[in-house]
N, C-alpha and C positions, 0 to 999 in steps of 0.2 A: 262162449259164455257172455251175457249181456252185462255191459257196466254201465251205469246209472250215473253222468255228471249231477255235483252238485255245487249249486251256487252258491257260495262264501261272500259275496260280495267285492272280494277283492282278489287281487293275482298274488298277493303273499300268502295265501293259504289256498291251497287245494284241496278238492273231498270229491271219492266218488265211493260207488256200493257195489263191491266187485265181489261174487259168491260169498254173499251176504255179511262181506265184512264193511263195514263203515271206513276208509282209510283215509287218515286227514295227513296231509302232507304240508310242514312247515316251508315256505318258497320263496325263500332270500336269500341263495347258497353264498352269492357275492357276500352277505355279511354272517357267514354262517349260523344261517337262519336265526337271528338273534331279534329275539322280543321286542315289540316295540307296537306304536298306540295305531297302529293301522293292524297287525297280525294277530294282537292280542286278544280283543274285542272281538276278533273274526272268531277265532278258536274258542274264546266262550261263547259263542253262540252256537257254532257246529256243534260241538260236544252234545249238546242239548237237543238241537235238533236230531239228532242221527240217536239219542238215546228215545224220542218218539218215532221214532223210526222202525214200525214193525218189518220192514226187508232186512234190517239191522241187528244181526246176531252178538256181533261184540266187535269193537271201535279200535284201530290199531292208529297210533297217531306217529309217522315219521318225519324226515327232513327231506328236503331234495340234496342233490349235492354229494357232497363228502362231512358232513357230519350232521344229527339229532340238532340241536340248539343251544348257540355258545351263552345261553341269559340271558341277561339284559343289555341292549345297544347303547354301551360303555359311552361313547360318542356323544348319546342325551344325559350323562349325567351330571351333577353338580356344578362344580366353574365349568365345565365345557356347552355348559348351554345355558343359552341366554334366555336372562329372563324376560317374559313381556312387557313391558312398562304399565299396559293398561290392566293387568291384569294382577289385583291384587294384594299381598302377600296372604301365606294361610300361616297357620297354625301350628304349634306340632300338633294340638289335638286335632286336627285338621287332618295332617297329613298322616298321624296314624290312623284315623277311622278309615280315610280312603285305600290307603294299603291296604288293610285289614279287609275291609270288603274286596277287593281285585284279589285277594290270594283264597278269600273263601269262594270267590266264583268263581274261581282255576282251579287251583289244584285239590282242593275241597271237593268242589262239584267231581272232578274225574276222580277222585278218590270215592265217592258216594254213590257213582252213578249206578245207574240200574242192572246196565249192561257190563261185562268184563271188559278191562282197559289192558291197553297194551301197545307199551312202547318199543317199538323197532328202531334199532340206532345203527345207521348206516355209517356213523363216524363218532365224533367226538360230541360229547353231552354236558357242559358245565355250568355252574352258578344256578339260576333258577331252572336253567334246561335240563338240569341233573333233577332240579325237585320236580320238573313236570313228569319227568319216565320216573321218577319213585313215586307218586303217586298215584301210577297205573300197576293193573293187579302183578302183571307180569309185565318182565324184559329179555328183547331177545336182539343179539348184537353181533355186526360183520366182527369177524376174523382180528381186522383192522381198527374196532374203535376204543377209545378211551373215555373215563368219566374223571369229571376231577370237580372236588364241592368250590374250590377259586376263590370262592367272597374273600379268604383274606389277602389275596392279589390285589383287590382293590379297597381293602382298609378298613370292610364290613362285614359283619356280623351272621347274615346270610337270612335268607326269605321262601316264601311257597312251602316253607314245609319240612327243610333239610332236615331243622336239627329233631324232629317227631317223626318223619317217615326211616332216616338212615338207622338209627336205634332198633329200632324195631325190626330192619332186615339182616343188622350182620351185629350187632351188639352195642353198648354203647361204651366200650373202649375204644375198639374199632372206628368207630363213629367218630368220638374226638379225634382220632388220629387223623384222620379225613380231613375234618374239618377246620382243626388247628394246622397243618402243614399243609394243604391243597394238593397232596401228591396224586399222581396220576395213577388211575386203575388201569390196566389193560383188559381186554376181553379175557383172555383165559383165565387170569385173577379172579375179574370179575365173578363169572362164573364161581371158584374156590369159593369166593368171599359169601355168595348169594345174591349179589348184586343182581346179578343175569342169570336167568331158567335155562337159554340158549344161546352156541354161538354159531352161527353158520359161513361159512366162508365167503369171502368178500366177493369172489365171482358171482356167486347164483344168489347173494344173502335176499333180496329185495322176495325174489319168487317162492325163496325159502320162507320165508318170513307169513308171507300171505299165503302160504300154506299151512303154516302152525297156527294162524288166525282163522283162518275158515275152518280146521278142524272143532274149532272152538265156537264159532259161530254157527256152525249146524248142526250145534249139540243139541240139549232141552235148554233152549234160553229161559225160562221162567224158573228151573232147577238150578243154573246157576247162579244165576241173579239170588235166589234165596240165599246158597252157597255163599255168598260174598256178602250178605248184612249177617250172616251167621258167623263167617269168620272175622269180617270189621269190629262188630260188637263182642266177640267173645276174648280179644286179648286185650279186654277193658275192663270184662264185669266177673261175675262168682258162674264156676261151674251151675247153680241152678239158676241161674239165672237163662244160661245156656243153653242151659236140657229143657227151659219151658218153651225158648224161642225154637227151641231147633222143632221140637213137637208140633207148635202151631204151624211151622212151615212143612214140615211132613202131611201133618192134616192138610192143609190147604192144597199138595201139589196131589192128592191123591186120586182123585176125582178130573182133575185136568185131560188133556189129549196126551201130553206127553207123557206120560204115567202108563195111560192106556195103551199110547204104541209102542215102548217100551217092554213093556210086560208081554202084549201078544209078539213081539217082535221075538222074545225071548222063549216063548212056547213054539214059536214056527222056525226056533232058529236062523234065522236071517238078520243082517242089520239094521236097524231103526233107523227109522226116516222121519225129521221132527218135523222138516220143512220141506212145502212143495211136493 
């Protein structure tokens, strides 16, 4: 099977296009893959890329290493890094617009994308690394890893998304729980909780993984792609609000190709083939 390198511009993120999944690979394991202004920037760009990307069925984003992404490179924060002399001071309104746009172009964007997200956690996932896999549609995770929300380890409040994605997947008791004690999830918790869709065992997890993504990525990508603004907007708005969206995307995929080899695929008995 042919795999497609793709250029990220830099060696802390990787991306290729392996049976038609998009796979961005965070690649800092020495700092367990931990955010920062060289990876960050890369990964908003790929994400994007790879969502114009018609070889691009749905985008699995993991870590190299032994764990997903420990957040933010603790190392650059506050008294621990110097300021520039020439450069300077901001604002708070400063420094909240600029947040605020970095986490709409992150985890907004893979939250919105077109295509289905999907983060693979070959280890541990915490602080914004936790918000970047809750902002993808699905999570599927080694044997071996844990998630833990951490901001109050380091004295803060927490970002990307925690405290609106974690609600929304396992409650919002739970949620506080999380997020007020930073207790650690284990995978098969995980899973209980809904954190994670799958857990697959830490020998084969990587093969396993990009196996449940390309199942996904050679579905009807424009049928799910609908699927995912129908289900984003509907645990916001009024059932008719719903039934009108969900109608106009019915209409819309009817006439399509995958529609049509779907349905003869279904008269000939055989299985569909969207792609290639």
């Amino acid at each position: 099977m042919t795999v497609v390198n793709i250029d990220t511009g830099t060696d802390e993120l990787l991306c290729r296009i392996e049976n038609r999944v998009g796979v961005i690979t965070l690649n800092k394991p020495h700092k367990k893959n931990a955010l920062g202004d060289i990876l960050t920037p890369a990964l908003r760009r790929t994400v994007v890329l790879l969502e114009e990307d018609d070889r691009v069925g749905c985008v699995m984003i993991t870590g190299a290493g032994d764990a997903f992404c420990s957040g933010g490179d603790v190392s650059g924060m506050g008294g621990n890094r110097k300021a520039d002399p020439d450069e300077p001071a901001r604002s708070k309104k400063d420094a909240i617009a600029e947040l605020t746009h970095k986490q709409v172009t992150l985890t907004a964007r893979i939250h919105e994308l077109g295509k289905i997200t999907i983060a693979a956690l070959p280890g541990a996932a915490a602080g914004a690394g936790l918000s970047i896999a809750l902002s993808c549609d699905l999570r599927v995770a080694s044997s071996n890893a844990f998630v833990t929300t951490a901001f109050r380890n380091i004295g803060l409040s927490g970002d990307y998304g925690s405290s609106w994605f974690l609600p929304r997947l396992i409650g919002l008791a739970k949620a506080k729980e999380l997020l007020y004690t930073a207790d650690r999830v284990g995978a098969e918790e995980g899973l209980r909780l809904g954190i994670f869709n799958k857990v697959f065992e830490q020998e084969t997890f990587r093969a396993d993984a990009l196996a449940y993504a390309a199942a996904i990525a050679n579905g009807p990508t424009n049928a799910l792609g609908r699927m995912k603004i129908n289900l984003n907007r509907g645990v916001n708005q009024s059932l008719r609000d719903s039934l009108q969206l969900e109608a106009e995307h019915l209409v819309a995929g009817m006439g399509e190709a995958e529609a049509k080899e779907a349905i003869s695929a279904f008269t000939q008995k055989r299985p569909p083939v969207f792609h290639g």
